[in-house]
N, C-alpha and C positions, 0 to 999 in steps of 0.2 A: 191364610190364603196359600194355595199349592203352588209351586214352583209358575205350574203352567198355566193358571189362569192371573198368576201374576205376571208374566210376561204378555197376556192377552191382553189385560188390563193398561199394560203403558206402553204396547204398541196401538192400543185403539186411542192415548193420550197423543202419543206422538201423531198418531193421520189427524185429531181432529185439530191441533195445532198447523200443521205442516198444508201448506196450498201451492193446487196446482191444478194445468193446462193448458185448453191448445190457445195460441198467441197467431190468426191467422193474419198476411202483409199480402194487401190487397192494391191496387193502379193501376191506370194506363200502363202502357208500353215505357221503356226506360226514364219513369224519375225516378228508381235509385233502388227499388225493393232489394234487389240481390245484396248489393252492396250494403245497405243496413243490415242484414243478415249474416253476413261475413265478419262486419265491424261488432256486432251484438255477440259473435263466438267468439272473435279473439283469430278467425282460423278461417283459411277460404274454402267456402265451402258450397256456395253456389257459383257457377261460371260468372263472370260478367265480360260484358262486350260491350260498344258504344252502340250499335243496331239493336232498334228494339226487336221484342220477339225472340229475346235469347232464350227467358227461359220457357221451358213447353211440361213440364211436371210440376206436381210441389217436392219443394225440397225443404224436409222438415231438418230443426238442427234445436239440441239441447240443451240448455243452460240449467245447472243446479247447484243450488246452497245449501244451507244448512236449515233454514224455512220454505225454498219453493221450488218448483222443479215447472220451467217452462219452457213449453214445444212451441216452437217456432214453426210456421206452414209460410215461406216464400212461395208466390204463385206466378202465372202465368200474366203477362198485362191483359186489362182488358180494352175489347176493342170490337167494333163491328164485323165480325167474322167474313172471309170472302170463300174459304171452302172447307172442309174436313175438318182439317186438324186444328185450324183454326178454332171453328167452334167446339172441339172438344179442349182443348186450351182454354175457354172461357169457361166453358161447365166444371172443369176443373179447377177455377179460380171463384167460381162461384159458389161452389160446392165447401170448397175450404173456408169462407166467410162465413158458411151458414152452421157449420158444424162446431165454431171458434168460440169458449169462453170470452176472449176479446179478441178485436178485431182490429186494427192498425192500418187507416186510408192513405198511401203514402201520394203526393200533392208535390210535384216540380214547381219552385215559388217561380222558377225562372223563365218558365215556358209552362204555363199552364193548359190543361188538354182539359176544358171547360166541358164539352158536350157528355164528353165518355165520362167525368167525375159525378156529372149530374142523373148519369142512369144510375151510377152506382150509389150514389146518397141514395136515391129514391129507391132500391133493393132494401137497403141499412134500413130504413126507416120501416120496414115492413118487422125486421128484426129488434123483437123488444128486450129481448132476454138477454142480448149479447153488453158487452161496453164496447163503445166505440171509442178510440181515439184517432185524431186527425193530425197526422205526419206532416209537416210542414218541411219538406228538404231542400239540399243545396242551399239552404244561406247562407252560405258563405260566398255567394256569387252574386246575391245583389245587396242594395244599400237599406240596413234595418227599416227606415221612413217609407221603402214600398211595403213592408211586413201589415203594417198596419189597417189598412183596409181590405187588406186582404182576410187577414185574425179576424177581424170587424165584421166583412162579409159572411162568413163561413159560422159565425159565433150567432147570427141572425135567425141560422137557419135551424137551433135547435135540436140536431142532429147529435152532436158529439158530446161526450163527458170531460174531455179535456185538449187542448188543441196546442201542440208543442212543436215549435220549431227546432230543427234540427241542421248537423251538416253529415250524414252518413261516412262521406269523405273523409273529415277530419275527425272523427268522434263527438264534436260536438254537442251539448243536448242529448245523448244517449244515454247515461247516468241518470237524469232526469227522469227521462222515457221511460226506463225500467224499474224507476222507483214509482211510477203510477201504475204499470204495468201487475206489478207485483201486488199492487191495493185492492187489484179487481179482479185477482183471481179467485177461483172459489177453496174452500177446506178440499183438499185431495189426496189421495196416495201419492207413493212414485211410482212413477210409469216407467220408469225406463233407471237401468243401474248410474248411479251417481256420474260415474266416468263417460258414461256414453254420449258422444257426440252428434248422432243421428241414427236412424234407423235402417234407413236405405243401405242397401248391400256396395258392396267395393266394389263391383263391374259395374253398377249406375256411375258413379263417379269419374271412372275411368274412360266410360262414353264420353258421359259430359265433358270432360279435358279435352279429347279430341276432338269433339264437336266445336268445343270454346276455338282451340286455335284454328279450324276451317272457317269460320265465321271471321276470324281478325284480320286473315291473310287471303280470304275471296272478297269478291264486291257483287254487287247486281243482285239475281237471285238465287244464287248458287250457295251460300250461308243459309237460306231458308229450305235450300231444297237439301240437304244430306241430313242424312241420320246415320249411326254408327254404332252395331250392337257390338260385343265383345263376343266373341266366338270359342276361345281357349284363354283356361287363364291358371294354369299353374306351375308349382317350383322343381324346378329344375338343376342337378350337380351342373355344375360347371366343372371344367378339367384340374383346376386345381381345388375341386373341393368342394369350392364357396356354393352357398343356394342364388339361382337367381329366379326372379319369379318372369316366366315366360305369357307373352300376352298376343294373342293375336285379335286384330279387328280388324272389322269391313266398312267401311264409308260408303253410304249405298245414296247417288244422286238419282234424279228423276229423268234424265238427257243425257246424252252419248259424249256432245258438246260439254257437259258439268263437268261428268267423269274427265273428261281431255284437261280442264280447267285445273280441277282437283291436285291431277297428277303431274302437272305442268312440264314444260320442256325439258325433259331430257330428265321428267322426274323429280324437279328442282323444288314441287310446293308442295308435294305430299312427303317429302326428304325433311323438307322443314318444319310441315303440320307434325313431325314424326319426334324431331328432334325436343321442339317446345312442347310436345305430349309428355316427352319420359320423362322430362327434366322434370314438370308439376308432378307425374305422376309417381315417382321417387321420391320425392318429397312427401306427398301426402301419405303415403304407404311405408316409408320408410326404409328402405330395400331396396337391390340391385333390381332393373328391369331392363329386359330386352324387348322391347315394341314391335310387333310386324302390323304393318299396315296393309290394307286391298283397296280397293276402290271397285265397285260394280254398279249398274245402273238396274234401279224396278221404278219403271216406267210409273210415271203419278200416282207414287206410294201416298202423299199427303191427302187427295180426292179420295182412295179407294178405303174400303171399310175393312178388309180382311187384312189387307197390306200396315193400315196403322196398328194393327192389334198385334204383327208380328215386330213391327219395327218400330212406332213411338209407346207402345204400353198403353195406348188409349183403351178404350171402349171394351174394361176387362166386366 
């Protein structure tokens, strides 16, 4: 056998041993998607906030061994859309369940969102081909004894291949999760080079951090209403030498009133939205950063259709 069809021959041994794909994490609004996602890398990598509706893309994140290689799709909650972007948020959560090797219902044991869980069984159930497993999060917040009719419930309905309670929060049950996870993948290549963390470019991320700390530090609807593209983003000598990477972004509210909100007295919340951006964002990037922030107002970006294709990435 020649060099090169011997080499042909035990990388086709290695794909047909080696499994892989997408892993999409589908809910309601805040019981915990990001943050399993976060705890499943080891490394933060979707925003999280207490207000649902943080996140509004997927944000895929990678895991790989030495047998599998799984792409994580974090989605949007789902929920009865009230305008735009909303319902591109859900098509976009929908869309990642349907395209998922397996699929991952994540289920708040502790306030459960009954109505919106039951459309979404009922989509699953259309879906033959996928595996489903059912997330059972935050147990660590109530007493094992209500677990049970709940497991009981959910196990009636014939929907799921395995149904695992978890606590995102603490790790709990994630070890578990991914040794089932890893059972239903199918024989695959790798997708993505071993090291690689996600696919999404470094100014999506860097959005997101700023986005994350306007959401933490506004209230009402002012966290729903800003998006923030990054506008400049490179390295730069500093006078002694050193590289630093220079960033600029825009915070773009829907009201005049936001912007004022945004930018607070005498500057004080967009100072601080600025300060809790570098610090994550140095960290994740690993490097000196000097942030410039803006704040500008486009009028009900979230209703208009041209305006979310410039500013949430929707409807490409």
């Amino acid at each position: 056998m020649s060099e090169v069809s011997y080499q042909e021959a035990e990388e086709s041994s290695n794909t047909q041993n080696f499994r892989s794909g997408y892993v999409s994490i589908i809910g309601a609004p805040n019981v915990g998607k990001s943050t399993l996602l976060n705890t499943i890398l080891g490394q933060k990598l979707a925003i999280v906030t207490p207000k649902p509706q943080t996140t509004r893309n997927q944000i895929r994140g990678i895991v790989t061994t030495d047998t599998h290689q799984m792409i994580f799709v974090d989605t949007p909650g789902l929920m009865d859309p009230k305008y735009l972007l909303q319902s591109e948020m859900v098509r976009t959560a929908y869309g990642a369940m349907r395209d998922a090797d397996v699929t991952l219902l994540v289920v708040d044991v502790s306030r459960q969102n009954e109505a919106i869980e039951t459309k979404i069984i009922e989509q699953l159930q259309k879906l033959k081909r996928i595996k489903k497993i059912l997330v059972l999060n935050k147990v660590d917040l109530v007493d094992k004894p209500t677990l049970l009719p709940i497991i009981e419930g959910f196990h009636q309905q014939s929907v799921f291949d395995e149904i695992i309670p978890i606590s995102a929060k603490t790790g709990d049950g994630i070890p578990f999760l991914l040794k089932h996870v890893t059972t239903f993948l199918p024989p695959g290549p790798l997708y993505f080079p071993e090291d690689q963390l996600s696919d999404l470019p470094e100014r999506f991320f860097i959005s997101e951090t700023i986005r994350e700390k306007v959401m933490l530090i506004t209230k009402r609807e002012v966290p729903y209403a800003c998006a923030v593209v990054v506008e400049e983003f490179e390295k730069r000598k500093r006078k002694n030498s050193e590289d630093i990477l220079y960033i600029r972004a825009i915070i773009y509210a829907e009201k005049q009133t936001q912007k004022q909100i945004i930018i607070g007295k005498g500057g004080n919340i967009i100072k601080r939205v600025g300060e809790l951006a570098r610090h994550d964002i140095q960290k994740f990037l690993d490097t000196h950063v000097f942030l410039e922030l803006y704040v500008t107002v486009k009028t009900n970006w979230r209703r208009d259709t041209q305006k979310l294709k410039e500013l949430g990435g929707f409807l490409d």
